[in-house]
C-alpha positions as CSV (number, residue, x, y, z in Angstrom):
1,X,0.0,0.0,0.0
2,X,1.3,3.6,-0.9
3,X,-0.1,6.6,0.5
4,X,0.5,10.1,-1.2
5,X,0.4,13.9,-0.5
6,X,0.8,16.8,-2.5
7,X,4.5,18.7,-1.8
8,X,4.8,22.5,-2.2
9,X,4.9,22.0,-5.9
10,X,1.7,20.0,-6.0
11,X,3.3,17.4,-7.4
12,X,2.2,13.7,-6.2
13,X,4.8,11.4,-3.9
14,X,4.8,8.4,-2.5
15,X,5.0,7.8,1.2
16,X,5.2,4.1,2.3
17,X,2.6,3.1,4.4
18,X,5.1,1.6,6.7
19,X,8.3,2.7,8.0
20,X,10.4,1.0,10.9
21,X,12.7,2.8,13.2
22,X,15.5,1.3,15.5
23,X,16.2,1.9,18.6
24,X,19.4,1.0,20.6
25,X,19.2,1.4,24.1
26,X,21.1,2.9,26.9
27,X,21.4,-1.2,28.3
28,X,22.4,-2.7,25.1
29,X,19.0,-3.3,23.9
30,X,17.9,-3.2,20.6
31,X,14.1,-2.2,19.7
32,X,11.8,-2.0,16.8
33,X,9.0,0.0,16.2
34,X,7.0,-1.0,12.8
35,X,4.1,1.1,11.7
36,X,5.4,4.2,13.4
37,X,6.3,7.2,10.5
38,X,6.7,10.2,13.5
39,X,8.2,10.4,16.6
40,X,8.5,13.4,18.8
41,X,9.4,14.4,22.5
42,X,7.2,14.2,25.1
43,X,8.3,15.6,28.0
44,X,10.7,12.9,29.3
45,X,9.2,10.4,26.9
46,X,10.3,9.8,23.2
47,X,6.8,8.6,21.6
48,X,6.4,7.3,18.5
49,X,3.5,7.5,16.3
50,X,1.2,6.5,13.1
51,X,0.1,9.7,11.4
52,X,-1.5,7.8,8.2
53,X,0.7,9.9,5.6
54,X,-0.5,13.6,7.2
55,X,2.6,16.1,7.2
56,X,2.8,16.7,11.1
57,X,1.2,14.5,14.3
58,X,-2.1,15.8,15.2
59,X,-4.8,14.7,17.2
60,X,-5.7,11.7,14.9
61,X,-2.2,10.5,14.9
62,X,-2.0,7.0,16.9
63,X,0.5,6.3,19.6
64,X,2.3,3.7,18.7
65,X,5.1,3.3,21.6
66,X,6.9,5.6,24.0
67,X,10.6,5.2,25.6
68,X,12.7,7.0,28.2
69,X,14.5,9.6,26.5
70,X,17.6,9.8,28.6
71,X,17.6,5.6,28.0
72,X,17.6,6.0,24.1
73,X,21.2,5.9,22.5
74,X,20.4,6.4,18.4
75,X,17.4,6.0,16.3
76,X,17.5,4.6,12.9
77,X,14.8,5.0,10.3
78,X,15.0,1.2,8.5
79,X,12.9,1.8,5.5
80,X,12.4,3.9,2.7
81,X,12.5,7.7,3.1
82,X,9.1,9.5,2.7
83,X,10.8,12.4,1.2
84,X,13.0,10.8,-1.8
């Protein structure tokens, strides 16, 4: 499934429907959120979310999971880049 939105240009992109970050962890630990394309700071939290192809998150975006952010070491975006 491909989701599209219209750029500045109006021109028509693709944006994959699903994009999976990884996480490595303060401990060692490695994590994988799948479905997520967002993630922002939340206070102390790093959430993750599902924002169906909208540019920003907004009140219809779905929480997908939510980390420590003092416990996260690098996030890594492991598919393909909705911007190409």
């Amino acid at each position: 499934m491909v989701i599209t939105y219209l750029d500045r240009q109006e021109q028509r992109r693709p944006i994959p429907a699903e994009v999976d970050y990884e996480l490595v962890l303060r401990d060692g630990t490695r994590e994988v959120v799948t479905g997520a394309d967002a993630y922002q700071q939340e206070q102390s939290m790093t959430t993750f979310f599902r924002t169906d192809g909208r540019r920003g998150i907004d009140c219809w975006s779905v929480r997908m999971a939510s980390f420590r952010t003092d416990e996260i070491l690098t996030i890594r975006r492991r598919s393909g880049d909705p911007h190409p």
